[in-house]
N, C-alpha and C positions, 0 to 999 in steps of 0.2 A: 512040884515045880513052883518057885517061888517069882514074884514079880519085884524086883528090883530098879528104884531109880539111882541113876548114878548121875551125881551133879557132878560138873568139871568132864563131861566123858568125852572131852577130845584132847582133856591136857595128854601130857607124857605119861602119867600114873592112870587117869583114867579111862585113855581109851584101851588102854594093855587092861585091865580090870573089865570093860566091856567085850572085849574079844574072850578076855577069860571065861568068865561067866554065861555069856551066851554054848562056850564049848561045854562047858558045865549042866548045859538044859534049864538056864535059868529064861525066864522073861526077863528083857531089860526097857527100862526108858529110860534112856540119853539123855539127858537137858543138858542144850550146848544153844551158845547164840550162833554158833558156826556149823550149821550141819551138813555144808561140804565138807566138811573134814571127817565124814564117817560115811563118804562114801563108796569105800572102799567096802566096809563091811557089809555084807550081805548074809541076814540071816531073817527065817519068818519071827523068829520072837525078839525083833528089835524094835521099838515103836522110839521116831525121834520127838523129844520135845522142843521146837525151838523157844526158849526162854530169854531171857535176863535179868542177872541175879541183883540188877538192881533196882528191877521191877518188882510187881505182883508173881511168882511163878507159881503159887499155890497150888491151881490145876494140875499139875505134874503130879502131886501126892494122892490124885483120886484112885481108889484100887490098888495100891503101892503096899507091899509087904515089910522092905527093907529098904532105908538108905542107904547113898555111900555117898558120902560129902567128899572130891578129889577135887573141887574147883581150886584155884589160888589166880592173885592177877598177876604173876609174872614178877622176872627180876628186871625186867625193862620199864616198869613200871612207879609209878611214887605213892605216895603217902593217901594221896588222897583212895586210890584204887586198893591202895591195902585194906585201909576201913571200909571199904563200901563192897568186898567183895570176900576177903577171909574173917572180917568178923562181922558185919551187918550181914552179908549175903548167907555167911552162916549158920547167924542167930537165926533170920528169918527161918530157915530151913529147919533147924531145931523146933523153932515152932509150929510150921506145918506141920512137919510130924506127929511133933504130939495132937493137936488137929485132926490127923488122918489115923492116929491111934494104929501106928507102927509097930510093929514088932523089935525092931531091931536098927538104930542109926551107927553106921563105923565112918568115926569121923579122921580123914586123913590128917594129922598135926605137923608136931616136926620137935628134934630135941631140942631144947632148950625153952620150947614153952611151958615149963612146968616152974622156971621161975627165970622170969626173964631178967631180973638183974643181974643174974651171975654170966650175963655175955653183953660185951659190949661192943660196938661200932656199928655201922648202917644195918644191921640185921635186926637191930633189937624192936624198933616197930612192928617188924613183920612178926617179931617174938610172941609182943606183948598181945596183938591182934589174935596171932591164932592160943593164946592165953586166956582173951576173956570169952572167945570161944568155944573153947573145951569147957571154961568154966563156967557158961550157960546152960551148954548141953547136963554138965552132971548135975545140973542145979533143978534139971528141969524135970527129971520121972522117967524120961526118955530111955529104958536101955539104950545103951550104950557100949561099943568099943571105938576105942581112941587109940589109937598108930602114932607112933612119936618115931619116925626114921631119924634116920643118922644122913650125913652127906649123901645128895642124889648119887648115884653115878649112873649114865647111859652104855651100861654094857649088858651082858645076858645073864639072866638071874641064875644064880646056881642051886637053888630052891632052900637053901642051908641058911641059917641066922642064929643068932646070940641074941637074946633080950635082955645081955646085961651089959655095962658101959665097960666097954674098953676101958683098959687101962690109959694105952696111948691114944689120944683124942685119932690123929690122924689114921684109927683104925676106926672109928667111930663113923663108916659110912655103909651103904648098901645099895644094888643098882632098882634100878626104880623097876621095874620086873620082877623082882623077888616081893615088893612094897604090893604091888598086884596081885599076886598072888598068895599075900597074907591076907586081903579083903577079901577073896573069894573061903578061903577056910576057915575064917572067923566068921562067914556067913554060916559055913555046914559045922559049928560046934552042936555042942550037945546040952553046956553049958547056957543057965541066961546071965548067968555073975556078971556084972558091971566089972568092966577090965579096963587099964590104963598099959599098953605094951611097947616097951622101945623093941626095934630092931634096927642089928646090926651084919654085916656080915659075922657069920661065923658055922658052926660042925653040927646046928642042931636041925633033922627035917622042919620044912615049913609044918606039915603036916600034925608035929608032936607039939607045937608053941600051944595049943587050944587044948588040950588033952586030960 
């Protein structure tokens, strides 16, 4: 049984990722600045961290086996909270890690941060953030897996994915429950290879993408 923090564990991805993994028999610690919003969840291996990730949250990593970095600020939010929360809140988090000499950080991204010039209009901040965030993490010794989804979508995962780019962009998405469930079986790989994985919908089990 592994102890698992899971940053972001009340967004949409991560509290589906903490329900996950607690059914999994995993330990989890939460760090969330909102920890009414998890309490709903009742399980004995959930320990909450109330944190913020613009803080100090270091303590979180004491005893910690695996990260999952799911935090993001939102599309309701501006510029400045992009920096200070998908790529500062991150980096910091990369560096605990290595710190607390982890096993394993899966860092949630998104497409197009592998080269943000090739998208353009208000998204490309949020791009370039979770860009030099990935790219701290690989820089750093940390294994590593990095998750580069396609469009959210809020529906029910069909556990089935593609991690090759659509040809047609607008197949180029997957629902965030599928995204959840690819960080819990990239935790049980067998594998320690340092991996970079888009997902998209598509006909292949979650279960065979780590294999």
């Amino acid at each position: 049984m592994s102890t698992i923090l899971v940053i972001g564990a009340t967004g949409q991805i991560g509290k589906q990722a903490t329900k996950k993994l607690l059914d999994a028999g995993h330990k989890v610690v939460a760090l969330t600045k909102s920890p009414e919003k998890l309490s709903d969840v009742e399980n004995a291996n959930l320990t909450i961290a109330e944190q913020n990730l613009e803080g100090d949250f270091s303590s979180a990593f004491e005893g910690v086996d695996n990260v999952v970095f799911a935090a993001g600020s939102g599309g309701n939010t501006g510029a400045d909270k992009t920096l200070l929360i998908d790529l500062w809140g991150a980096r910091n988090a990369v560096n605990y890690a290595k710190q607390a000499n982890v096993s394993q950080f899966i860092m949630v991204s998104s497409i197009g941060a592998g080269n943000p010039d090739e998208v353009d209009g208000d998204i490309k901040p949020y791009l370039v953030a979770k860009h030099m965030a990935d790219e701290h993490l690989i820089n750093s010794g940390v294994p590593y897996v990095i998750l580069r989804p396609g469009s959210l979508l809020n529906e029910p995962g069909t556990h089935l994915v593609t991690t090759d780019m659509p040809n047609n962009r607008d197949d180029a998405v997957i629902p965030r429950e599928d995204v959840a469930t690819t960080i819990v079986e990239s935790l049980n790989r067998s594998s320690d290879d340092n991996l970079i994985v888009h997902l998209f919908k598509g006909d292949t089990p979650i279960s065979k993408v780590f294999e």
